[in-house]
N, C-alpha and C positions, 0 to 999 in steps of 0.2 A: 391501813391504807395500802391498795396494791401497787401494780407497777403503770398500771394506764389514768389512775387517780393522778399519779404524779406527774407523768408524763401531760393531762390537761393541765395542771396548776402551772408546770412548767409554761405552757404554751400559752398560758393566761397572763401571766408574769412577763415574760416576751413581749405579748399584746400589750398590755399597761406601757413599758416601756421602747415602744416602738415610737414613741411622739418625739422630733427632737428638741421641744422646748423640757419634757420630762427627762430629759437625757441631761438635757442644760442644767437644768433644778439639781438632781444629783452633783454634778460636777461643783456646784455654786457651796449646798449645804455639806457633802463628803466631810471636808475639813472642819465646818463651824458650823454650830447652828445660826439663822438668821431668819429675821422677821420678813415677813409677806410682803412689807413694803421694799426694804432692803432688796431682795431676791429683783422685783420688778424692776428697781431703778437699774440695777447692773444687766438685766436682760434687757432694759428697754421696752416694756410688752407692758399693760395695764393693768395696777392690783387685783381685777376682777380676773383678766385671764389667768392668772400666776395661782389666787384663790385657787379655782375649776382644778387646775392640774392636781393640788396640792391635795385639794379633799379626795379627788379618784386615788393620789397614792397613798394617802391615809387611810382609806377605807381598804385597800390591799395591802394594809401593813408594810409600806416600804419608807412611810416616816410619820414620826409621833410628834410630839408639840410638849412645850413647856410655857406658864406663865410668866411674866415679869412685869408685874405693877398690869400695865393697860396692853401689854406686847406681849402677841403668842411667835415662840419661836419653833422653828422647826427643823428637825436635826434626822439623819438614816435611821435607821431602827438597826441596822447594824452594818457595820465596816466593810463588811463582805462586799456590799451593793454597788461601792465603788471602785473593790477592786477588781471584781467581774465587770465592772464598763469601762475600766482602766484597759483591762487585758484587753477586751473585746477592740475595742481602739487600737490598742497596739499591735493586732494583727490586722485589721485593717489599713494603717498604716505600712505596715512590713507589704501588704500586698501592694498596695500603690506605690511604693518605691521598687517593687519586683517588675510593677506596670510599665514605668518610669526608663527603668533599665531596660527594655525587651524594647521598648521606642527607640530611646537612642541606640542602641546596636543595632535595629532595620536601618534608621537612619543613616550611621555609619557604615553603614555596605551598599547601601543606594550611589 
């Protein structure tokens, strides 16, 4: 695989996770695996929609499924996922407190 193979997958992967209810999903299952139903009730949003997100990220490999009795659960396919949208948030955060600060100093010289 070359260097622009990678460079699409990359930007494919971006694409996948640019929804923020799939941003939500990560954040929800990172820690623990949990079931379809589970995921919804704590979003608030409808087993169908939570379904939809869940098969797009399963089909890109960004999380797998296990059984238990009648309940499929669903967990990252690896560690990494969340703490590349850990990070990515913490510099988004780091920027809106730089935002934050550059206000109130206009502010305080008005």
């Amino acid at each position: 695989m070359d260097a622009k193979e990678i460079y699409k997958r990359h930007a494919a992967f971006c694409q996948l996770m640019s929804n923020p209810k799939r941003l939500e999903i990560i954040f929800l299952i990172g820690k623990e695996a949990m079931c379809v139903d589970e995921i919804a009730k704590k979003m608030d949003v409808r087993v169908a929609n939570v379904s939809q997100h869940l098969a797009l990220m399963r089909d890109k490999n960004v999380v797998s499924t296990s059984r238990e009795g009648t309940k499929v659960y669903y967990r990252l396919t690896s560690p990494k996922l969340l703490e590349a949208c850990t990070l990515i948030r913490e510099i988004m955060l780091d920027q809106a407190k730089e935002e934050l600060a550059a206000l109130l100093d206009a502010d305080s010289c008005q």
